[in-house]
C-alpha positions as CSV (number, residue, x, y, z in Angstrom):
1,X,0.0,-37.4,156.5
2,X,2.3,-39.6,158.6
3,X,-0.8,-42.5,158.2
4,X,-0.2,-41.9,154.7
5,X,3.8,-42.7,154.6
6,X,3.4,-45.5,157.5
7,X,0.8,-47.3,154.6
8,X,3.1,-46.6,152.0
9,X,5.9,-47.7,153.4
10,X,4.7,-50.6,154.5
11,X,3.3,-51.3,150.8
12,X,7.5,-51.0,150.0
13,X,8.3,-53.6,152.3
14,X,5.7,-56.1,150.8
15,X,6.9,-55.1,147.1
16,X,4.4,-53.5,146.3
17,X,6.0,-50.3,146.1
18,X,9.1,-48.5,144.7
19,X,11.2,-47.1,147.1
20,X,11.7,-44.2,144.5
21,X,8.0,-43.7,144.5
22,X,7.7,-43.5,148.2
23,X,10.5,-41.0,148.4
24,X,8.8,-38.7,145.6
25,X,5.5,-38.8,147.8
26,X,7.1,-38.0,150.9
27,X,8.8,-35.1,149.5
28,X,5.9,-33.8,147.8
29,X,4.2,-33.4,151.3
30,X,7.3,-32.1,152.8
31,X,8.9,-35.0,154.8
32,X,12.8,-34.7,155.0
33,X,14.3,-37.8,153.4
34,X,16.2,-39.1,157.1
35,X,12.7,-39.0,158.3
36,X,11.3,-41.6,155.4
37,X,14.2,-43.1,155.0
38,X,14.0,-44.3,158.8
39,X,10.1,-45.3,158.0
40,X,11.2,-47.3,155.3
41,X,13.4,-49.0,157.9
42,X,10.9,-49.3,160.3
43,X,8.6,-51.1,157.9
44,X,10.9,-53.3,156.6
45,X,11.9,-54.5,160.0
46,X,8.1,-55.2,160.7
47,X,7.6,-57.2,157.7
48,X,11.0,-59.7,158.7
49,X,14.1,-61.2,156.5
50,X,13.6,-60.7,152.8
51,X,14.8,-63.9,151.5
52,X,16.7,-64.1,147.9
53,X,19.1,-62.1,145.8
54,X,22.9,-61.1,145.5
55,X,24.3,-59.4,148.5
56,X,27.9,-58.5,147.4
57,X,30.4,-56.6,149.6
58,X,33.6,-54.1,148.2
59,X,36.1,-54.6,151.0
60,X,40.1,-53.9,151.2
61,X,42.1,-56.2,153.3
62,X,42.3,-59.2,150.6
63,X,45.4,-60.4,148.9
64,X,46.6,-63.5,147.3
65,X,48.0,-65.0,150.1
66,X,45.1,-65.4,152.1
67,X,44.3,-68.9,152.5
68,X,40.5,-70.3,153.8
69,X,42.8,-72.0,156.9
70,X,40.9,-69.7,160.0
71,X,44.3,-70.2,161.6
72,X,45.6,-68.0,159.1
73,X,42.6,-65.2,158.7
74,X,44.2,-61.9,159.9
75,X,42.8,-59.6,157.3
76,X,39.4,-58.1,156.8
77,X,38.0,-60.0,153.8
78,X,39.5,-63.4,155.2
79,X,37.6,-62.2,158.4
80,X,34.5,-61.5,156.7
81,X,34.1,-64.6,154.3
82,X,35.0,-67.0,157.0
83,X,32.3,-65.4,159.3
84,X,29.5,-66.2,156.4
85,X,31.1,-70.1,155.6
86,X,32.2,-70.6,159.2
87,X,30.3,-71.6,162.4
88,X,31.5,-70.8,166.1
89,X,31.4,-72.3,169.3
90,X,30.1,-69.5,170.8
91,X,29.5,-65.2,169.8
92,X,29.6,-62.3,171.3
93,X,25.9,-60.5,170.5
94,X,26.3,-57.0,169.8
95,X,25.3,-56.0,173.6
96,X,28.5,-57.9,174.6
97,X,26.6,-61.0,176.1
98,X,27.5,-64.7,175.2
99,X,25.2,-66.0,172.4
100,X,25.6,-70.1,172.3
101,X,26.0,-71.6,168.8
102,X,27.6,-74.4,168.4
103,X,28.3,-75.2,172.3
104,X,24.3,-75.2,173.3
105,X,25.7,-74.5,177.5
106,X,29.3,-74.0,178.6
107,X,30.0,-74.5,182.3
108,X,32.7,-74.4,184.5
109,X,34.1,-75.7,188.1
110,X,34.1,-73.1,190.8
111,X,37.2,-71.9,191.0
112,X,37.4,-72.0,186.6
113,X,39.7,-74.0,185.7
114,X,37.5,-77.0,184.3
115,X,35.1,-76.1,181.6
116,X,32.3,-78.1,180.0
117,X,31.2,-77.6,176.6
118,X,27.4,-79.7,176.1
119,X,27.6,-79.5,172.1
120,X,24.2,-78.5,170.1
121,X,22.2,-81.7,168.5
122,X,21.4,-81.8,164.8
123,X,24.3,-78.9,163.6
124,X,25.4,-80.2,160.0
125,X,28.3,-79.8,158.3
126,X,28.4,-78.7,154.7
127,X,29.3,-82.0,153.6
128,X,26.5,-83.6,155.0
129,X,28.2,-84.6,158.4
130,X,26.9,-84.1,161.6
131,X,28.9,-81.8,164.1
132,X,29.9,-84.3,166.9
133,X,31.8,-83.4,170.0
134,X,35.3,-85.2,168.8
135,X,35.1,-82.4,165.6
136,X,34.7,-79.5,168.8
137,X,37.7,-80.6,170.2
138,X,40.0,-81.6,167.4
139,X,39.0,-77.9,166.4
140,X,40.6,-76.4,169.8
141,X,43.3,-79.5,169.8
142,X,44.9,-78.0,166.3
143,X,44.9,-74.4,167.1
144,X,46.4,-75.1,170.7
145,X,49.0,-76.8,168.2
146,X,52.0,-74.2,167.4
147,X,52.6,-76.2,164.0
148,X,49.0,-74.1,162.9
149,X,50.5,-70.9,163.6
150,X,47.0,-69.8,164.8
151,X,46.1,-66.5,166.2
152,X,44.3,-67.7,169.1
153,X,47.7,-69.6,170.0
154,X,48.5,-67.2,172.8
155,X,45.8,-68.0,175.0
156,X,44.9,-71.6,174.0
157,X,48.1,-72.5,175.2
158,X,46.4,-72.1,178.5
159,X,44.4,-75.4,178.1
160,X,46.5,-78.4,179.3
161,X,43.8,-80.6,178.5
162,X,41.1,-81.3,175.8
163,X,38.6,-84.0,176.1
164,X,35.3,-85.2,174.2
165,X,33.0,-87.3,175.8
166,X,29.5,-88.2,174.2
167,X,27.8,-85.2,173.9
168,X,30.4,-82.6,175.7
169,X,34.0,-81.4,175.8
170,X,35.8,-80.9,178.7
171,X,38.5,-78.5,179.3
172,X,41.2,-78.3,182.0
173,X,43.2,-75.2,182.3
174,X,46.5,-74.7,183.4
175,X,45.5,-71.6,185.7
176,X,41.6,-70.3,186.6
177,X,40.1,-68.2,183.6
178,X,36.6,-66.7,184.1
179,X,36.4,-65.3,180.6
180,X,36.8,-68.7,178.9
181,X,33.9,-68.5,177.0
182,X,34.7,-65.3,175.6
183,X,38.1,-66.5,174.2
184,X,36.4,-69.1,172.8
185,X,34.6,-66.3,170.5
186,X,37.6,-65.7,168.7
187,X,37.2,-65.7,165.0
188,X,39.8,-68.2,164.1
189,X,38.2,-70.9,165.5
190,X,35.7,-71.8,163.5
191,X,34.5,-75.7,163.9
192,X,36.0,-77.9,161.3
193,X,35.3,-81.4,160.2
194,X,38.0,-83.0,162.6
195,X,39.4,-79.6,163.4
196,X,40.6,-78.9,160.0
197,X,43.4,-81.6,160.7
198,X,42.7,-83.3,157.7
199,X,42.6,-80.2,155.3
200,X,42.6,-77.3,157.0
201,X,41.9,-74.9,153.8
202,X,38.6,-76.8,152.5
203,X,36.5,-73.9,153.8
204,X,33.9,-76.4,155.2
205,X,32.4,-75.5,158.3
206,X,28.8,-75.5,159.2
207,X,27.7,-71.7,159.0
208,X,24.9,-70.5,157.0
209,X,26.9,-70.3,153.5
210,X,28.6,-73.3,151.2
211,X,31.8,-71.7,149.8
212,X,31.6,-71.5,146.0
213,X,34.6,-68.9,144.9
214,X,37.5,-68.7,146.2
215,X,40.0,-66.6,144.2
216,X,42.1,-64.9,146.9
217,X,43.1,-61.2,146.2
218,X,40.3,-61.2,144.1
219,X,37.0,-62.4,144.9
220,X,34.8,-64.9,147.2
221,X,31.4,-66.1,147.0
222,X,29.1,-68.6,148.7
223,X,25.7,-69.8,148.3
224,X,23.1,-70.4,151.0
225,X,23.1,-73.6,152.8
226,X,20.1,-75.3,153.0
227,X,20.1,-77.5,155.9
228,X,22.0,-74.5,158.2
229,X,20.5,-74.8,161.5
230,X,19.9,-71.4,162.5
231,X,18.3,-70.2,159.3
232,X,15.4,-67.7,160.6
233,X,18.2,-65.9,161.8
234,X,21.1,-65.9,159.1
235,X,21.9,-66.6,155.4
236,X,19.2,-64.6,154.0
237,X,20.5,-63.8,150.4
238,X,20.6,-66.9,148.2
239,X,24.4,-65.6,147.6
240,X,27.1,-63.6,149.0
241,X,30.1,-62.0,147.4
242,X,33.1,-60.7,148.3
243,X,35.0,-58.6,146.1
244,X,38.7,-57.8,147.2
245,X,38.9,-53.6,146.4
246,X,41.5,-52.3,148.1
247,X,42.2,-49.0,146.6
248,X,40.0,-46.5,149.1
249,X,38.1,-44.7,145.9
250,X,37.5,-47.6,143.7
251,X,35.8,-49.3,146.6
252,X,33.4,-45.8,147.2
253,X,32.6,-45.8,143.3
254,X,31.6,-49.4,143.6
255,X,28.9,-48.4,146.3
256,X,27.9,-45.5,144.4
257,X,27.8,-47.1,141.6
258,X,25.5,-50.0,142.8
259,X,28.0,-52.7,142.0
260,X,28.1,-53.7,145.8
261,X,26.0,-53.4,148.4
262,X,28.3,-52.9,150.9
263,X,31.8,-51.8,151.3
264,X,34.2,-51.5,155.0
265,X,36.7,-48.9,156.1
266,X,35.4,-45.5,154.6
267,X,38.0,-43.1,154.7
268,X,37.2,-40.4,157.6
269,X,37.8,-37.7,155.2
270,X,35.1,-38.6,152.8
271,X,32.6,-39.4,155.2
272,X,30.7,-36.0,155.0
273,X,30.6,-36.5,151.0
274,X,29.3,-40.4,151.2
275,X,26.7,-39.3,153.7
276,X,25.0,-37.2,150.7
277,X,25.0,-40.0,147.9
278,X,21.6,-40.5,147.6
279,X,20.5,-44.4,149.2
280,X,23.7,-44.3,150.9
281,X,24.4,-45.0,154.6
282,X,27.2,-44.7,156.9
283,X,27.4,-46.9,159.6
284,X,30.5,-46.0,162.3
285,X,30.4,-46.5,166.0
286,X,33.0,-46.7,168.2
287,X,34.5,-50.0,169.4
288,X,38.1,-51.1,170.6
289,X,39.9,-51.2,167.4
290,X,43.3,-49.0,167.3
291,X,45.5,-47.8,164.7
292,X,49.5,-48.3,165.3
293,X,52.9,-47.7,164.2
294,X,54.9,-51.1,166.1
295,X,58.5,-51.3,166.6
296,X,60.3,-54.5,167.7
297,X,61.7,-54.8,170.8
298,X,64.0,-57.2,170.0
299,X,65.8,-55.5,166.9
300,X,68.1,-52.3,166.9
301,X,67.7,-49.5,167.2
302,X,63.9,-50.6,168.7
303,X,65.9,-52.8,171.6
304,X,66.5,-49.3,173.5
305,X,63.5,-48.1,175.4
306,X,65.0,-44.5,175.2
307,X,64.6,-44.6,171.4
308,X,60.9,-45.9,171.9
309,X,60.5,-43.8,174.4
310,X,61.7,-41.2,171.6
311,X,59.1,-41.9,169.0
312,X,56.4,-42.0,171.5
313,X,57.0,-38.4,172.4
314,X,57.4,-37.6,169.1
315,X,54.1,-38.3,167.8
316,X,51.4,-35.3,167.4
317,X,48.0,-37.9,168.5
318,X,45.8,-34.5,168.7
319,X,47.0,-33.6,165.1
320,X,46.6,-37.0,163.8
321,X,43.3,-37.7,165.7
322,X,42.1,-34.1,164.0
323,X,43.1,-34.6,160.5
324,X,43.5,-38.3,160.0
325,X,40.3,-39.7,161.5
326,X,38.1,-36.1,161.7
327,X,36.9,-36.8,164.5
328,X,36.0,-40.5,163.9
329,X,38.0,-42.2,166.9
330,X,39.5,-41.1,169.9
331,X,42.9,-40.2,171.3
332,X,45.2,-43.6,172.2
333,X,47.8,-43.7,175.2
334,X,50.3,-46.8,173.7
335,X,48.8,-49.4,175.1
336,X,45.7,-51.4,173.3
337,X,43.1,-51.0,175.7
338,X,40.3,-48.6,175.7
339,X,37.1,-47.6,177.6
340,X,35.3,-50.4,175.5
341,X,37.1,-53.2,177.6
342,X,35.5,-54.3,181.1
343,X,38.0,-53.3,183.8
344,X,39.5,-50.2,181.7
345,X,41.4,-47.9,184.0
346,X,42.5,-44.4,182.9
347,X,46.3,-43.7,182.4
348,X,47.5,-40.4,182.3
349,X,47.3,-39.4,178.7
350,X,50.8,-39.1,177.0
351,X,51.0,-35.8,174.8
352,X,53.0,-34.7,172.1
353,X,57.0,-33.3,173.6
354,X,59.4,-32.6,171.2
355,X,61.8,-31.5,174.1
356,X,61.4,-34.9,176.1
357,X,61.6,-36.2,172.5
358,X,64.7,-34.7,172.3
359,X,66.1,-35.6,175.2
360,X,65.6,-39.8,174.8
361,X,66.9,-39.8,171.8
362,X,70.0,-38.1,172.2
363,X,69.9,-40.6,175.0
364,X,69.6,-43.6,173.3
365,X,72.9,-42.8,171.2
366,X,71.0,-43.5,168.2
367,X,72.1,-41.9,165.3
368,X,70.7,-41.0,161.7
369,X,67.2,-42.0,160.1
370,X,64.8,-44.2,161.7
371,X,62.9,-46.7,158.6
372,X,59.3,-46.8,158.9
373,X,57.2,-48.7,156.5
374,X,53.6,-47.7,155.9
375,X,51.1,-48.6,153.2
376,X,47.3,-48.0,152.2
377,X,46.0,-50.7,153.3
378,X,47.8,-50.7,157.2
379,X,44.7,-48.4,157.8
380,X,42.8,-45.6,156.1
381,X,45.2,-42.9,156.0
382,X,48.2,-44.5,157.0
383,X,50.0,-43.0,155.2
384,X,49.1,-39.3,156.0
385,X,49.0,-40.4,159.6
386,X,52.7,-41.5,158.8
387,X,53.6,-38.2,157.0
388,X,52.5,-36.3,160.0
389,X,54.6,-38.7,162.4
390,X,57.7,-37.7,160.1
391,X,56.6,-34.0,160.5
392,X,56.6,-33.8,164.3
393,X,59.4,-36.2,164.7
394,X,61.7,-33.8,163.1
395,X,60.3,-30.9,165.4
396,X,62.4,-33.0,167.9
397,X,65.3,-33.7,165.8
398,X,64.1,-37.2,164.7
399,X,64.7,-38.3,161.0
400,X,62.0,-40.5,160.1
401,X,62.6,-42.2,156.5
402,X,58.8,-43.2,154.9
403,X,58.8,-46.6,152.8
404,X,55.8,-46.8,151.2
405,X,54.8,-50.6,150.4
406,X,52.4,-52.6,147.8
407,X,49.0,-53.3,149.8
408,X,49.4,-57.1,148.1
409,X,51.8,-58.9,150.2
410,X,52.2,-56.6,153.3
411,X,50.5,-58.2,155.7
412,X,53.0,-61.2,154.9
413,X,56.2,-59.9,153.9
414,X,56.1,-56.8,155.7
415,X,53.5,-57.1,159.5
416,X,55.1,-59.0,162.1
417,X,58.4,-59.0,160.3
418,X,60.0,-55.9,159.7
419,X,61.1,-54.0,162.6
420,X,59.1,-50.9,162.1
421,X,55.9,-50.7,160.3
422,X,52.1,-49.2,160.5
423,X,49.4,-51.3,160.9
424,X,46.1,-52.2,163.2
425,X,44.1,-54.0,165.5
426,X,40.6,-54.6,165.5
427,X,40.6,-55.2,169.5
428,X,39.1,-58.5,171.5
429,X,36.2,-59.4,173.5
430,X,38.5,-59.1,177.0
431,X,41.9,-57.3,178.0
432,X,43.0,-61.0,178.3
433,X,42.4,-62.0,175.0
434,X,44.3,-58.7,173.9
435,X,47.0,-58.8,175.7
436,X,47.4,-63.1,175.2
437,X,47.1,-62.7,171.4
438,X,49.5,-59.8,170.9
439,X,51.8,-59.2,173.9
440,X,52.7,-62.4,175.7
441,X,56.3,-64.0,175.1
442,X,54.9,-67.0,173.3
443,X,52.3,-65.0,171.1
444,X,52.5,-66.0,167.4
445,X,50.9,-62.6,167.0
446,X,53.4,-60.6,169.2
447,X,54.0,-57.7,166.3
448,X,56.0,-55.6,169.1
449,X,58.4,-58.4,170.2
450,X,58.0,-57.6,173.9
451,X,58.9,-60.3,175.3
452,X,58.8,-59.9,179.1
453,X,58.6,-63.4,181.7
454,X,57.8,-60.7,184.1
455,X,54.9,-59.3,182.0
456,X,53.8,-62.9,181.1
457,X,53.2,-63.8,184.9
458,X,51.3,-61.0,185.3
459,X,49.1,-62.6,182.1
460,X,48.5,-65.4,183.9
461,X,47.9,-63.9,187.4
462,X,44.9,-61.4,186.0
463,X,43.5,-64.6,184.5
464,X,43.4,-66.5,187.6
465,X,42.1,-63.5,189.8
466,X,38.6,-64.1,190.2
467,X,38.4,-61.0,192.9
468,X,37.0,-57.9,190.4
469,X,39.0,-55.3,192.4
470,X,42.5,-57.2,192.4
471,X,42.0,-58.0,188.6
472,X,41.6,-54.7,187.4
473,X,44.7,-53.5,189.6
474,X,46.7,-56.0,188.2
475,X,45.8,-55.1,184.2
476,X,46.1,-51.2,185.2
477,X,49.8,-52.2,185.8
478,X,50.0,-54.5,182.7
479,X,48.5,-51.1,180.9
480,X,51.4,-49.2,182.6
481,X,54.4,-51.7,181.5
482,X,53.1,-52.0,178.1
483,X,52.9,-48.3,177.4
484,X,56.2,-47.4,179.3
485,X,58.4,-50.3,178.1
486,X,56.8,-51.9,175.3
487,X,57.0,-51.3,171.4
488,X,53.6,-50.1,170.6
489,X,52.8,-46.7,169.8
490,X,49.3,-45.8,169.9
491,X,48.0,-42.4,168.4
492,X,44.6,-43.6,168.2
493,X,41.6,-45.7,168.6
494,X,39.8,-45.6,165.4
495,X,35.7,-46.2,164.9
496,X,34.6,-48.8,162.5
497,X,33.0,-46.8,159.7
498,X,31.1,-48.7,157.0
499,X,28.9,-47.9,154.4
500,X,25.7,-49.8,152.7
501,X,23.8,-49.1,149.8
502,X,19.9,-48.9,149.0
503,X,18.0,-51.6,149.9
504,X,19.9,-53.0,152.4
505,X,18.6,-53.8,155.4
506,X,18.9,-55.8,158.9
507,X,21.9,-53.5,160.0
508,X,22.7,-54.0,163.4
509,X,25.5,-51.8,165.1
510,X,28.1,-53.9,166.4
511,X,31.3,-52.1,168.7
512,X,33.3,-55.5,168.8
513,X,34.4,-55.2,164.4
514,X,33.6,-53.9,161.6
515,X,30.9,-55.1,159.2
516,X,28.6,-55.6,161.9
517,X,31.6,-57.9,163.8
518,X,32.1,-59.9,160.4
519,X,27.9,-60.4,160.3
520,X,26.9,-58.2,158.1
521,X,26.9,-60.5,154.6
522,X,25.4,-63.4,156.6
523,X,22.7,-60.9,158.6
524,X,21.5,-58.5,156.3
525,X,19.2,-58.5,153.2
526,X,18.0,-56.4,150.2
527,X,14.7,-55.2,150.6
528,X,12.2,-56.1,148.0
């Protein structure tokens, strides 16, 4: 029997064969459908890549904002599309080790602080010129600029100097950093023509697809590149498309449906339906991304830490953890580092008070409601997760007014602007990265406003601590300050949880995002 279904689902992933067909035989001898499902897998595996077709993705976090600059991408779709027209310096594989792309060997000094990039021969741009080094370092040059309001600003302000010479880039550092090469995986710097001085939002890059549509808010497409230089290994379908669905159930029926192929952030309390749609399959793992409510530090009533302290206590995280994410996530402790991290240290775990509630906020002098905005689109069930924050905040005599916002526009009129709000992170490749991008003074991306010289010296000093033992001392009290003083409250670290439909294949888990870190368009195929 089992030689049987191992021939016939071979014979699928050659063509030959329906998958319909080969599901009706298997379950007229009895074979559960996980069980040929996963031979169907198998098979298709074996056989390679199928090449050709549509591969189109459903996916909230667009809006009509979002510009192809990578300095700019902060949302998912952004995130996504530039991942399929963009090309990296370096990745991060799924097993967390360094995978070269455009940098063929990066190399340092001994004590870190000079870096050499070798750049890759024969990488082409999509308009037909070749990646040199000068385009490498005109790339780092602009977002080390403040004028590109990049998101990798926090930590490329650590490079004093940028250098191209024949075949390599040099970098000097202002202080030692071993993890270098894993900044340099952030997704906003994707290698431009000239850095993307010239035009920053041509979407030209030199990844496996050439950028066809772009209709922000609403849809994105791209076609395969011919001459991309890693082809075995990306840029399968001969197009990709991205279509902006932000409402939670029009994006499931679109995947149901068969209108897309894939589609991110299924609500956790759905999951158990989704997993029964016939050809349907969820794909969540656990990674370092984190749901949030952030206050700023800098802006009354949020300047007093008794208030924050207030809120923190206020919050039910086993509650929310139970009936927002069911499950799918783990408890947070208000600061944005989690077991996924190298160097993670455990913090004992802040729980639900209303009496110490109680007593901060009586404290802080504060009185009347507290303004929180929330919104679909901050992060699935956001706006539950804020209804139950309202709920036990008034156990402790804390008036928590809900303003619930448009999903168009509030990741740029209301994120990193209004005082209080929910929203998320996806997480970083090291607790550097995290903490440079979102919590040092001169972070573009500092959504809390804790701004802290003390805290920022401490920044620097991890990265320069090349001694393992001291290093992970000194972030366990970064962890501590963060959580104690800082604006961020935490309820939860959240598990990516996708979803793809039939005939999709080349699905690898990835912890560091979701959509197989950004991959999944450019990785996967439709079977035959």
């Amino acid at each position: 029997m089992s030689n049987e279904l191992e021939f016939l689902s071979r014979r699928v992933a050659a063509g030959k064969l329906s998958r319909r067909d080969f599901l009706g035989r298997a379950a007229a001898l009895g074979i559960a459908a996980p069980f040929a499902n996963s031979l169907l897998s198998s098979a298709a595996r074996a056989a390679g890549p199928v090449k050709g077709g549509t591969l189109k993705a459903g996916l909230v976090g667009g809006e009509s904002t979002n510009s192809l600059d990578p300095a700019l991408m902060m949302t998912q779709v952004p995130f996504a599309f530039g991942k399929c027209w963009g090309e990296m310096i370096v990745e991060l594989s799924p097993d967390g080790k360094l995978e070269n792309r455009i940098a063929e060997d990066i190399g340092s000094s001994k004590d870190a602080k000079v870096w050499t990039l070798k750049i890759r021969d024969g990488v082409e741009f999509h308009n037909g010129k070749t990646v040199t080094a000068e385009d490498v370092a005109a790339t780092l040059e602009r977002h080390s600029d403040e004028k590109s309001k990049s998101g990798a600003l926090g930590y490329m302000k650590g490079i004093e100097t940028i250098k191209a010479s024949g075949k390599e880039v040099v970098l000097t550092l202002k202080e030692a950093n071993a993890d270098l090469p894993y900044l340099l995986s952030d997704y906003h710097l994707i290698v431009q023509p000239n850095g993307g001085k010239d035009k920053p939002d041509a979407g030209i890059s030199a990844g496996p697809y050439v950028v066809k549509t772009n209709e922000p808010g609403v849809r994105h497409g791209g076609e395969r590149f011919a001459n991309y230089w890693q082809g075995d290994k990306m840029g399968h379908a001969d197009q990709i498309e991205v279509i902006v669905i932000n409402d939670a159930t029009a994006r499931t029926a679109a995947l149901q449906g068969g209108q897309v192929n894939m589609i991110n952030r299924v609500e956790p309390k759905i999951v158990d339906l989704i997993k029964r749609v016939p050809g349907v399959t969820i794909r969540n793992h656990a990674g370092p991304g984190h749901y949030v409510f952030i206050m700023h530090c800098n802006t009354a009533p949020f300047d007093n830490n008794d208030l924050r302290m207030a809120l923190k206590l206020a919050i039910d995280r086993e509650e929310m953890l139970t009936k927002v994410l069911r499950g799918y996530g783990s408890l947070g402790n208000d600061f944005p580092i989690n077991a996924a991290y190298p160097l993670f240290t455990e913090i004992e775990q802040r729980k639900y008070d209303p009496d110490k509630a109680k007593f901060h906020y009586k404290k802080s002098g504060h009185d009347g409601t507290v303004l929180l905005r929330t919104s679909d689109v901050a992060f699935p069930g956001a706006v539950d997760a804020s209804q139950l924050f309202q709920q036990s905040a008034a156990k402790a005599g804390i008036k928590i007014e809900l303003k619930r916002e448009p999903g168009d526009g509030y990741w740029n009129e209301v994120w990193n602007k209004q005082p209080f709000c929910a929203s998320y992170w996806g997480g970083r490749s090291t607790q550097d990265q995290m903490y440079s991008t979102a919590y040092l003074s001169t972070a573009d991306w500092n959504d809390t406003r804790f701004m802290r010289p003390d805290f920022d010296k401490m920044v620097l000093a991890a990265r320069a601590e090349l001694d393992e033992a001291k290093r992970k001392q000194m972030y366990h009290d970064m962890a501590v300050m963060v959580r104690d003083e800082g604006g961020l409250i935490l309820p939860m670290f959240n598990q990516f949880i996708d979803a793809t439909g039939a005939k999709v294949d080349g699905w690898v888990d990835d912890p560091h995002q979701e959509l197989m870190n950004g991959y999944a368009l450019a990785k996967c195929w439709l079977q035959a």
